[in-house]
N, C-alpha and C positions, 0 to 999 in steps of 0.2 A: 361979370360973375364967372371968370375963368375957370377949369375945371383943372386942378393940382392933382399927381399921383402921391403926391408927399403932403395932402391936407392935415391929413393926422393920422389916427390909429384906429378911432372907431368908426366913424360915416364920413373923413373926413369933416370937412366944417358941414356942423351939422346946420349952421342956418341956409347954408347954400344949398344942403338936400331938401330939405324944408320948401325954401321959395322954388327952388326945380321941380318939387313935385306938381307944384300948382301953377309953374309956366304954363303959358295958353300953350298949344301946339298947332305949327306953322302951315299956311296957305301951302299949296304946292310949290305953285309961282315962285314965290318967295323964300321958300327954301331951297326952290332952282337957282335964286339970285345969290342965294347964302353961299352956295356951292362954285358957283363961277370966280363970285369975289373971292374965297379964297382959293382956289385953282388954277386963275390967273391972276391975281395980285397979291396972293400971301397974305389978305386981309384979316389980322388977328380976330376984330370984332368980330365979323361973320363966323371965323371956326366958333369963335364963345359962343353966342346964340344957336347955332347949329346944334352944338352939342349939349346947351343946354334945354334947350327946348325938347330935348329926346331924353333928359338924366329918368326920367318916369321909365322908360321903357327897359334900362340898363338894372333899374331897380327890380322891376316887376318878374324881368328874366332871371335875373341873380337869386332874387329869393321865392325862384322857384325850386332851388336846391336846396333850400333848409334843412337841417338834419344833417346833414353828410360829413359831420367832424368837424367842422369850420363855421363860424360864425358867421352869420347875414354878412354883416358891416364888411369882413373882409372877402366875401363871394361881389358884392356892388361894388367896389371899390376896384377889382377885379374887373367888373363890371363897363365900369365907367374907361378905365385904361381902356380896353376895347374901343366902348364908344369913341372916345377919341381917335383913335388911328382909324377908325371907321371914317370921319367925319374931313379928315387928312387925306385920305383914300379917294374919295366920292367923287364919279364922274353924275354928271347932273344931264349930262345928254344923253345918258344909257337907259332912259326914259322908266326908270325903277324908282319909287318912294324911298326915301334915304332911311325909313324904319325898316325896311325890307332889307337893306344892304346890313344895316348897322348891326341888327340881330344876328346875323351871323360871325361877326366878329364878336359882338356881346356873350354871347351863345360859347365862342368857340374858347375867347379867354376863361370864363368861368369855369369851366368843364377842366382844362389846361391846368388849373390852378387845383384845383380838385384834385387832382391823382396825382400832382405833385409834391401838394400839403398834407392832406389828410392821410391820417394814420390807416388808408387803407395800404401802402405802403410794406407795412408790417405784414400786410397779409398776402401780400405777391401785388404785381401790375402787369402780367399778361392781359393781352388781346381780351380772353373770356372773364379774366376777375375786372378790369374795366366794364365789360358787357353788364356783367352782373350787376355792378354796382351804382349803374347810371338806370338799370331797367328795372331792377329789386321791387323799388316803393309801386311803380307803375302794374307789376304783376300781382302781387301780393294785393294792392285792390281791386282790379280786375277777378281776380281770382276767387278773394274773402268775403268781396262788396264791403266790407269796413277797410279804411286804411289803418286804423290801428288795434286792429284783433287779433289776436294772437292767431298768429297759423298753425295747420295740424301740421303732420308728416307726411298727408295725402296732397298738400298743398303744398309744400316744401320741395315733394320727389315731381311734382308738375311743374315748379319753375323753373329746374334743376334741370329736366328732360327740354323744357322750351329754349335754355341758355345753353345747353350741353355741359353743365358743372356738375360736377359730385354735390349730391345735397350737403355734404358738411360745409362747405362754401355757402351753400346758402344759407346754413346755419349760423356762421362767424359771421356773414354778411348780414344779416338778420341784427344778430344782438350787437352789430358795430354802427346799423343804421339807428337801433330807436332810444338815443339818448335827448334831452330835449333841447332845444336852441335857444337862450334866454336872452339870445343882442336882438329879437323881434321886439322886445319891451323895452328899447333903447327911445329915450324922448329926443327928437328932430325938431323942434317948434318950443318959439317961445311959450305959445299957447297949450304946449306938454301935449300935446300929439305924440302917439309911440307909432314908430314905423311899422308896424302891426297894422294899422288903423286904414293904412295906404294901401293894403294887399287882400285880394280875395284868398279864400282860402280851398275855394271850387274848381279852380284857374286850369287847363289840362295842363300839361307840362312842356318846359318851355321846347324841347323837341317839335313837338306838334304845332307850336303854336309857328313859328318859323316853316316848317313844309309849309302850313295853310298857306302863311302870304306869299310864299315864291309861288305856289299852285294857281294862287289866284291873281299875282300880279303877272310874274315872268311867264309862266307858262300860255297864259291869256295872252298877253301879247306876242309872243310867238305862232300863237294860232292866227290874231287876229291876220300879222304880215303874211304866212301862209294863206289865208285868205283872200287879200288883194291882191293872191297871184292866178287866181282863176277869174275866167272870163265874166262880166255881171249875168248870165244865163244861172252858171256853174254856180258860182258863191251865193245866188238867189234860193236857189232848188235845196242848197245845204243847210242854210242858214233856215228856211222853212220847216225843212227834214230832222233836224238836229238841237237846232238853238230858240226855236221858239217853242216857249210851253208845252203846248200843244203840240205834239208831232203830225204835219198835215200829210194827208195821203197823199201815195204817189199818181192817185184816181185824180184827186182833187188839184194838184198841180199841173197835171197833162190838161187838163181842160181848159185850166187860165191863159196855159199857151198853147192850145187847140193840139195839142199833138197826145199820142198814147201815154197810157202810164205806162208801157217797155221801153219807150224814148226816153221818159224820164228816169228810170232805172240804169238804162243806161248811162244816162248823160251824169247820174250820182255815182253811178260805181268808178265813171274813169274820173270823176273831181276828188273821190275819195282817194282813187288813188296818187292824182298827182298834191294832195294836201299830204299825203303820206310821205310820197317821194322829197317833197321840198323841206318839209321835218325834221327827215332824219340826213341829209346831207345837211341840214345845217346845226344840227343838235343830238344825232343818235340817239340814242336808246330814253335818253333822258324826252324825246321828245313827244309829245299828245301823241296819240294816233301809233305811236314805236310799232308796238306789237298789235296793229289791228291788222 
């Protein structure tokens, strides 16, 4: 069940979005192996699988844009291109989950495709009408607590001051966001399932949803190497002080190892700082601990 940029017009074949919604999704292992086989063998099967067992994710991303002048089918379709040269791309030893990688390809096509296609075009593509127009929905419920309330002008000159735009921008961007998007009621299944059915409607956006997992995958492991670069005294006393629940005193840990809690403050201010130091020589600003 190969994945074609040229399946069709509206989801692609719609039975293959269908059965990809409901592929299982892959062991780790196993998607390590998906990854090597086509990395070093140009294993067609493995890229199919690979990329199909993640078409959920290409979906979910995609039509987190709805509304934005373009139609679901062609934001996932969008979508899915990504996912492929994601999946084309993929080092399997860079010890990251292949949804972690692929989301930002996924992510980065759809977005790409947005300000290329959509008639926001007509309305400028600078830097800030971009801003505007990928943050719009995001502030205006933040702001209204409904996402589809009409906003005042008090809420308007507050998005306007958050984006740095003249409110009339936020105005034209206002009445060019809330048209409504009728390819969500497109049937995908023989069983008449509408791709509607497959989507929260709660979901945060897919921005967000992409920092979480780098936060929680890549940046975790960058801590954790940082880590087994201090002594087992050092990454004991941190890992007590920091990572467990509970934060145990520095009372409480001098006496496990018979010495003062100022030994032990000591011994955590210079692990902090060489967790610090090995951080940002390998990762700058981007890394934990950057600015402590």
């Amino acid at each position: 069940m190969a994945y074609s940029a040229s399946s069709g017009n509206e989801i692609g074949d719609r039975r293959y979005i269908a059965a990809a919604m409901r592929a299982p999704m892959l062991e780790r292992e196993y998607e390590t192996e998906l990854g090597r086989r086509w990395r070093d063998k140009e294993d067609q099967k493995a890229l199919d699988e690979l990329v199909t067992s993640h078409v959920r994710l290409a979906v979910k991303i995609a039509s987190g844009f709805r509304g934005y002048g373009l139609p679901v089918s062609d934001l996932i379709q969008e979508g899915n291109i990504g996912l492929l040269e994601a999946a084309k791309r993929f080092d399997p030893e860079k010890g990251v989950r292949f949804s972690t990688y692929a989301s930002w390809w996924i992510l980065a096509g759809v977005q790409e495709f947005i300000v290329r296609n959509a008639s926001i075009i007509r309305l400028g593509s600078t830097p800030a009408q971009k801003k505007l127009f990928f943050n719009l929905r995001r502030l205006r419920a933040k702001i209204a607590s409904v996402d589809d309330v009409l906003m005042t002008d008090a809420n308007r000159q507050e998005i306007a001051d958050i984006l740095k735009v003249p409110i009339n921008a936020v105005e034209r961007m206002e009445a060019h966001l809330s048209g409504p998007d009728r390819s969500l009621n497109i049937t995908i299944g023989e069983d008449g399932d509408e791709l509607q059915n497959f989507l929260k409607d709660d979901r945060p956006n897919p921005e967000e949803i992409v920092i979480d997992r780098v936060d929680s995958n890549i940046r975790g492991q960058w801590l954790q190497e940082a880590l087994d670069t201090l002594s087992p005294r050092e990454k004991d006393i941190i890992q007590h002080r920091f990572m467990d629940g509970d934060k145990t005193t520095l009372a409480d840990i001098g006496e496990s190892y018979g010495v003062t809690k100022e030994r032990i403050r000591q011994i955590e201010s210079r692990a902090l700082g060489k967790l610090k130091d090995v951080l940002e020589d390998a990762h700058g600003a981007d890394a934990p601990l950057g600015n402590a």
